[in-house]
C-alpha positions as protocol buffer text, in pm:
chain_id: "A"
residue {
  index: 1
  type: UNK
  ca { x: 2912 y: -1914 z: 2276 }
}
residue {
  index: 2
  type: UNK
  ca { x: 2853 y: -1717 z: 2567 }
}
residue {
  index: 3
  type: UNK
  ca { x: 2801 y: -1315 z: 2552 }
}
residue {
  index: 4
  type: UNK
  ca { x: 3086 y: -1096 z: 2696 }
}
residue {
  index: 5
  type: UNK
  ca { x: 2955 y: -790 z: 2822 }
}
residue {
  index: 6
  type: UNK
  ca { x: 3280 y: -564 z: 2709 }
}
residue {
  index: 7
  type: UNK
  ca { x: 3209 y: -236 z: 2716 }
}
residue {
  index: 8
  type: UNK
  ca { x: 3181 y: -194 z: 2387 }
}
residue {
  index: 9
  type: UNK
  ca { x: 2896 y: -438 z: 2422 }
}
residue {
  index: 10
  type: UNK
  ca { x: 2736 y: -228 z: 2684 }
}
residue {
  index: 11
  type: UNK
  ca { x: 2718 y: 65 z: 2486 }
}
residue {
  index: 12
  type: UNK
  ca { x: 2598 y: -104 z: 2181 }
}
residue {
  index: 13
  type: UNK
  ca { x: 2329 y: -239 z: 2381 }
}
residue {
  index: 14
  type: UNK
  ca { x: 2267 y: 133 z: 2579 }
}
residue {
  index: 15
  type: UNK
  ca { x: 2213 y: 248 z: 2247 }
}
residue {
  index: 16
  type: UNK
  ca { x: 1925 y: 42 z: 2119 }
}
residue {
  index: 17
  type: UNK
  ca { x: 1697 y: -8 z: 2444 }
}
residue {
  index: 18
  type: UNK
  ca { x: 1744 y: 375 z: 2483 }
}
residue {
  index: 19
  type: UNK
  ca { x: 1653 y: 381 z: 2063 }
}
residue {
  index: 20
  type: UNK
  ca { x: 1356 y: 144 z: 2148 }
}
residue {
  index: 21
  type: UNK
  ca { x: 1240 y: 325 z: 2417 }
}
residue {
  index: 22
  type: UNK
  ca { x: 1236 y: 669 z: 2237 }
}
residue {
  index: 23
  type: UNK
  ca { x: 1098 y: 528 z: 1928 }
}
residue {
  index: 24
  type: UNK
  ca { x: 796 y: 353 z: 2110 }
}
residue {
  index: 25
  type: UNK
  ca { x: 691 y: 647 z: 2291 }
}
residue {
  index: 26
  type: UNK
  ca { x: 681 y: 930 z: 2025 }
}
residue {
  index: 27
  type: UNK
  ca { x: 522 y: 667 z: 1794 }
}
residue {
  index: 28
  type: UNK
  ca { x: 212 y: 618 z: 2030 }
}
residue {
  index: 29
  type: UNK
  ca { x: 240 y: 990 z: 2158 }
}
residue {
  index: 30
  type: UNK
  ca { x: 202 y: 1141 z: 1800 }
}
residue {
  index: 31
  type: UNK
  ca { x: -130 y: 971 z: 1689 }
}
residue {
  index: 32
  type: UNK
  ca { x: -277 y: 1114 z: 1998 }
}
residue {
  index: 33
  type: UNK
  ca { x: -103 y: 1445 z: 1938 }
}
residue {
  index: 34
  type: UNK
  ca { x: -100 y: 1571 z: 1612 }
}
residue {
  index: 35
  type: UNK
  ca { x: -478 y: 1512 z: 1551 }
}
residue {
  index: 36
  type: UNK
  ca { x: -515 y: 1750 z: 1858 }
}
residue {
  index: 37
  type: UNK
  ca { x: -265 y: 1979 z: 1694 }
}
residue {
  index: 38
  type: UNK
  ca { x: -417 y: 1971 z: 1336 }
}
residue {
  index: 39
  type: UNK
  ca { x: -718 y: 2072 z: 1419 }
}
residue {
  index: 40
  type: UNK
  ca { x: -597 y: 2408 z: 1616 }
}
residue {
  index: 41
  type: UNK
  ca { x: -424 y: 2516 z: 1261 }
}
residue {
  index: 42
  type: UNK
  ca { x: -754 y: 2420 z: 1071 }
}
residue {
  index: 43
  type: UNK
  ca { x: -689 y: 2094 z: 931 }
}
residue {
  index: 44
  type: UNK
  ca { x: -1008 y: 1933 z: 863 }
}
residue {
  index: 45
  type: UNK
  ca { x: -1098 y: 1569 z: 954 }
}
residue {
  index: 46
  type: UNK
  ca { x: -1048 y: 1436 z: 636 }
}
residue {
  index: 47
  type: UNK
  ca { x: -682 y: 1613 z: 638 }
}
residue {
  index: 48
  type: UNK
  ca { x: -647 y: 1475 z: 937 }
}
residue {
  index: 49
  type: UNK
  ca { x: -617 y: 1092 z: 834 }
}
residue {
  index: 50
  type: UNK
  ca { x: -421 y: 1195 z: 525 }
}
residue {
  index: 51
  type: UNK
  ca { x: -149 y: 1367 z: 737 }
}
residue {
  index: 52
  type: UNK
  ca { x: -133 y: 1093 z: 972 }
}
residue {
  index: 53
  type: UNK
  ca { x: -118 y: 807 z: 680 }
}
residue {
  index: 54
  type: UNK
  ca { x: 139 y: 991 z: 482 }
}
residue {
  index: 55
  type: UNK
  ca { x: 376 y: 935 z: 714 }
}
residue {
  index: 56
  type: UNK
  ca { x: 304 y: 526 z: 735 }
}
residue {
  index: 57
  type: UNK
  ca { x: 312 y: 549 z: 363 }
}
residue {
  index: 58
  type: UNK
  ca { x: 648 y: 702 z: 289 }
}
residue {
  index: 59
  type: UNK
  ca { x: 764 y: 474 z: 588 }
}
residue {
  index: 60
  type: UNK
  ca { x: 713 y: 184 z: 425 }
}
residue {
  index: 61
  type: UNK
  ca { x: 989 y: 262 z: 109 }
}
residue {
  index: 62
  type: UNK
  ca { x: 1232 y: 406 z: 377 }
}
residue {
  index: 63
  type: UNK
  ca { x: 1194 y: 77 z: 543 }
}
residue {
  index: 64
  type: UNK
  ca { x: 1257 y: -124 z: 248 }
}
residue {
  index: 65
  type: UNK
  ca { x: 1630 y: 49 z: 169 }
}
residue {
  index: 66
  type: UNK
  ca { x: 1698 y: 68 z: 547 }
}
residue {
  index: 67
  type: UNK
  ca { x: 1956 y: -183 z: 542 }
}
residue {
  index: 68
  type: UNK
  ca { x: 2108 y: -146 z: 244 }
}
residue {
  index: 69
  type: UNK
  ca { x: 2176 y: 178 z: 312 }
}
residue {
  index: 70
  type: UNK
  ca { x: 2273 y: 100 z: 694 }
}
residue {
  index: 71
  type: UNK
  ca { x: 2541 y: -168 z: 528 }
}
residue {
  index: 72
  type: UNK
  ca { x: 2685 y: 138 z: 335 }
}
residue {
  index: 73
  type: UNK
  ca { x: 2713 y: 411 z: 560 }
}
residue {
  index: 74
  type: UNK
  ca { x: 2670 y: 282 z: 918 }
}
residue {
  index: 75
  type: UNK
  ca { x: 2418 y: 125 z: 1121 }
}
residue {
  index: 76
  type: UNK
  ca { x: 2448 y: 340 z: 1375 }
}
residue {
  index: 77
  type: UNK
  ca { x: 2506 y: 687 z: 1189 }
}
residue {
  index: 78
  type: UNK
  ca { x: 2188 y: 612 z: 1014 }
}
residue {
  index: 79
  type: UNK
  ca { x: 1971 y: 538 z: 1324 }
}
residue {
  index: 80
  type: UNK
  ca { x: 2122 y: 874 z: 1456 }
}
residue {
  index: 81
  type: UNK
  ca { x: 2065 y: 1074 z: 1136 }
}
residue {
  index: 82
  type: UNK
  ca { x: 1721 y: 921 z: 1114 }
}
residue {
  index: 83
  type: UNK
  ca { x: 1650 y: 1066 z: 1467 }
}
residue {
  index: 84
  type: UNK
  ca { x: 1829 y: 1375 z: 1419 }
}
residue {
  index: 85
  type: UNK
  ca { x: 1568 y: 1430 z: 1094 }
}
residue {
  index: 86
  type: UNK
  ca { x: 1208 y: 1245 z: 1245 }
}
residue {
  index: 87
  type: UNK
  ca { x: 1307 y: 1517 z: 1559 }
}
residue {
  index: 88
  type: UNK
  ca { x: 1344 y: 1823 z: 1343 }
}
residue {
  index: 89
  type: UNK
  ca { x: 1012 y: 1759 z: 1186 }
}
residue {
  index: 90
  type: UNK
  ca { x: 819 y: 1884 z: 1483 }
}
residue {
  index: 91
  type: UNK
  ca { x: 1015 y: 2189 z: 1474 }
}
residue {
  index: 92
  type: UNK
  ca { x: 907 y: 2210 z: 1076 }
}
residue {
  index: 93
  type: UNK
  ca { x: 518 y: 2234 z: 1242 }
}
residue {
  index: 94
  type: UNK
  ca { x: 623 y: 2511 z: 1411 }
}
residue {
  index: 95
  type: UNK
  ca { x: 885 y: 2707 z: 1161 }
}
residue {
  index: 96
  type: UNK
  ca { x: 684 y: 2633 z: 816 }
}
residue {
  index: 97
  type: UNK
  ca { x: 370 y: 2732 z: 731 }
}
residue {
  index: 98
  type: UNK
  ca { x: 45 y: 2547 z: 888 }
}
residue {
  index: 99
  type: UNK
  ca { x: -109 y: 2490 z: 539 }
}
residue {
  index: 100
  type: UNK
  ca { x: -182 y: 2131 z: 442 }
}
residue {
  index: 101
  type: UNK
  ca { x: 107 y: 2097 z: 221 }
}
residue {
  index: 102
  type: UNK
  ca { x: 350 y: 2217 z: 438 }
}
residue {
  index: 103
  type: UNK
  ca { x: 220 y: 1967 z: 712 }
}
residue {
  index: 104
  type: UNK
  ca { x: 243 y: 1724 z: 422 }
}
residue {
  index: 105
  type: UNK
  ca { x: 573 y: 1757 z: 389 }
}
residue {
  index: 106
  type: UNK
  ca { x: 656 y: 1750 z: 739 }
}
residue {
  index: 107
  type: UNK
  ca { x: 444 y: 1423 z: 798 }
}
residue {
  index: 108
  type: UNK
  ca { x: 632 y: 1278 z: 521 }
}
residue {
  index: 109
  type: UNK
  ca { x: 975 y: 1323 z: 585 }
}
residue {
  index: 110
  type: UNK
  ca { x: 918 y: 1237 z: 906 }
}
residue {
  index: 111
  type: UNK
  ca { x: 744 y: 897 z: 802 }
}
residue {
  index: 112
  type: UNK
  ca { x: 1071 y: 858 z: 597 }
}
residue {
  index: 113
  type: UNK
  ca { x: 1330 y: 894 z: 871 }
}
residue {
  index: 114
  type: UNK
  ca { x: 1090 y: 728 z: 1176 }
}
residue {
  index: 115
  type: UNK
  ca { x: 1052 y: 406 z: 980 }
}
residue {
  index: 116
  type: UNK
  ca { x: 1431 y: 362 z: 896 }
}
residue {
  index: 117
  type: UNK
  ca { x: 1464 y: 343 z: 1296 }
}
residue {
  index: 118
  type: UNK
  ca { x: 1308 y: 3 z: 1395 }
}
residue {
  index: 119
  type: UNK
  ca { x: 1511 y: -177 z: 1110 }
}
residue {
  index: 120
  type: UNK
  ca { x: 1838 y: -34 z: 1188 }
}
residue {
  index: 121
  type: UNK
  ca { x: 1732 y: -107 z: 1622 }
}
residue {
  index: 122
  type: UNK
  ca { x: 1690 y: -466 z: 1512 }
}
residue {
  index: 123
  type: UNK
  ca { x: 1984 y: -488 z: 1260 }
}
residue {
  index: 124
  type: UNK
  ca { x: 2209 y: -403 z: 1554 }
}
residue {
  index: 125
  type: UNK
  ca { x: 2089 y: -608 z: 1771 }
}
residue {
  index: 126
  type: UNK
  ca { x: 2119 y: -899 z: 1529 }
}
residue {
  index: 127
  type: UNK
  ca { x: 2521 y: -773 z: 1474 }
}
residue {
  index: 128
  type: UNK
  ca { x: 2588 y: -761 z: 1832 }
}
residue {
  index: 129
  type: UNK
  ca { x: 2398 y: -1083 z: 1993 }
}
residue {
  index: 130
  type: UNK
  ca { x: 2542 y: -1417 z: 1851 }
}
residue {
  index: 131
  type: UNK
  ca { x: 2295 y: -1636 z: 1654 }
}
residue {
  index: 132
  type: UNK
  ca { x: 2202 y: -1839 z: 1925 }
}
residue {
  index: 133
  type: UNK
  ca { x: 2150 y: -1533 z: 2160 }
}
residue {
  index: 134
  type: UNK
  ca { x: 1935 y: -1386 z: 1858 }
}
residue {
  index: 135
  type: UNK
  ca { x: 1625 y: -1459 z: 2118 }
}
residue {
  index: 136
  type: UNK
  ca { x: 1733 y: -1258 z: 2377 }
}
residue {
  index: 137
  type: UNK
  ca { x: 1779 y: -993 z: 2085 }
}
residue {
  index: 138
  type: UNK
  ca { x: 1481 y: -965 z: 2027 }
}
residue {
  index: 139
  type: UNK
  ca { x: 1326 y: -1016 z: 2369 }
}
residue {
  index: 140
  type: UNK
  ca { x: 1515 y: -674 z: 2465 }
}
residue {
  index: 141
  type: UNK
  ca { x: 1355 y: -530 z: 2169 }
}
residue {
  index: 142
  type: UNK
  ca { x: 981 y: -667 z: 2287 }
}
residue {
  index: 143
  type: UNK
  ca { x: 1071 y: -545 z: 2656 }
}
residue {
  index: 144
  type: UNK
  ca { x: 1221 y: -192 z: 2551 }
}
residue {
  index: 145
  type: UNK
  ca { x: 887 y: -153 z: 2354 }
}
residue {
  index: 146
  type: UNK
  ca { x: 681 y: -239 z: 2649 }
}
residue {
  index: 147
  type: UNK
  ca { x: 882 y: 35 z: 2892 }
}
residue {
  index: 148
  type: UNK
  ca { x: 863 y: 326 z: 2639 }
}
residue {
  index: 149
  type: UNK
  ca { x: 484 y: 210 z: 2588 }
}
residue {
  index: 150
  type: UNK
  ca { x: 428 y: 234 z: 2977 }
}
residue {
  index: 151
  type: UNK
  ca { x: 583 y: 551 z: 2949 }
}
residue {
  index: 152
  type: UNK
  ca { x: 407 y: 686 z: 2732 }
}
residue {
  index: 153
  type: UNK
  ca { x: 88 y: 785 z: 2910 }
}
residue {
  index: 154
  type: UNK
  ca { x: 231 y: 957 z: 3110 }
}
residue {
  index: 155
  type: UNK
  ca { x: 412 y: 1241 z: 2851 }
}
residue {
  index: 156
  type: UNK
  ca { x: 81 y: 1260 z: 2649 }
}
residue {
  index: 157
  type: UNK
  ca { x: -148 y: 1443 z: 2888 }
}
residue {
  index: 158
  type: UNK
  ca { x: 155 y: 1670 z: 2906 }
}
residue {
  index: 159
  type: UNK
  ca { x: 162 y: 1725 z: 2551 }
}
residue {
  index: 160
  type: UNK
  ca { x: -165 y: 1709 z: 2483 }
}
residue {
  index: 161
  type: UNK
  ca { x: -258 y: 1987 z: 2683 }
}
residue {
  index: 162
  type: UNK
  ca { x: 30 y: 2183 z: 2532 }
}
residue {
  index: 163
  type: UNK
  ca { x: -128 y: 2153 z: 2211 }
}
residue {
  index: 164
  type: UNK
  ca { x: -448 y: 2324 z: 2362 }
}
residue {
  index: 165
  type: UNK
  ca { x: -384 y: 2509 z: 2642 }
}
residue {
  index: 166
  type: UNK
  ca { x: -1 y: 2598 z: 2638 }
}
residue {
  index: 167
  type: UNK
  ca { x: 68 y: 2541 z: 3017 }
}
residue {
  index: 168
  type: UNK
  ca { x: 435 y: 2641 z: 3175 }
}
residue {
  index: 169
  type: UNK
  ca { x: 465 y: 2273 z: 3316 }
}
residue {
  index: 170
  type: UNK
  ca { x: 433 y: 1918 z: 3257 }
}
residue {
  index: 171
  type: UNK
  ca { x: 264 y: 1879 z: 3620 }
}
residue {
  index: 172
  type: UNK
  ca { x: 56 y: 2186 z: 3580 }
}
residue {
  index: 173
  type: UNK
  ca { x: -79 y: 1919 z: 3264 }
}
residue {
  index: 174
  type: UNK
  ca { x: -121 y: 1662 z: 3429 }
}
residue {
  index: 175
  type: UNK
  ca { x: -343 y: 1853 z: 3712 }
}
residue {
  index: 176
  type: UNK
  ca { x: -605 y: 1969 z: 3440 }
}
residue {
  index: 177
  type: UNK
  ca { x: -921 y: 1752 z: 3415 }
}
């Protein structure tokens, strides 16, 4: 069986190297981040490491009840509610308080909804590659990885020294020493 690229196709497949990308670059981006961020609100060391794990920790039981929920309500609504909710997160650091809890909370929801992504990304792209195209499936998913991780670098010196120094630009950033 050979794969037609209908449009419907296309967009499918727009949709999760776009989803890959995204995903890989706020997931290497936010463990250089948010330790920078933490400690300009106070958060000790120790803190520090439990924020960051919560949100592996709750993660892993989102992941688990990923795809039974993605066979009840949608694949793709729940890979688009799941970034719609991991996004508003960061805008919970800034709108709650900057006590641990609150950051706990944040950390964990967003643990919740950034974990459901990668199995509903490779769900799709199981449903929309035949079996015997499964390979290439998963090679876009290994390649999309690698171009948000190249990516990446880039944005973090940007955010990093918006964490710290609050500059008007992304270039001004990327100018600092």
């Amino acid at each position: 069986m050979t794969l037609e690229a209908t449009p419907e196709w296309k967009r499918r497949w727009y949709l999760i190297v776009g989803s890959i990308v995204i995903m890989q670059i706020t997931s290497s981006t936010i463990y250089m981040v948010l330790p920078l961020f933490y400690s300009t609100v106070g958060v000790s060391t120790a803190e520090n490491g439990v924020l960051i794990s919560i949100g592996t920790f709750a993660g892993i039981f989102s992941g688990l009840v990923a795809g039974a929920i993605s066979n009840r309500y949608g694949r793709k609504n729940i890979l688009i509610l799941s970034a719609l909710i991991y996004s508003s997160t960061y805008f919970m650091l800034v709108y709650m308080g900057h006590d641990f809890f609150s950051l706990f909370f944040s950390r964990f929801i967003a643990g919740i909804s950034f974990y459901m992504m990668p199995v509903m990304i490779t769900t799709m792209a199981a449903d929309i590659f035949p079996y015997k195209d499964r390979g290439k499936a998963m090679a876009l998913y290994g390649v999309s990885g690698g171009i948000g991780a190249l990516i990446e670098p880039i944005i973090t010196p940007c955010l990093s020294m918006a964490t710290t120094t609050h500059p008007t630009s992304c270039s001004r950033a990327s100018r600092s020493p």
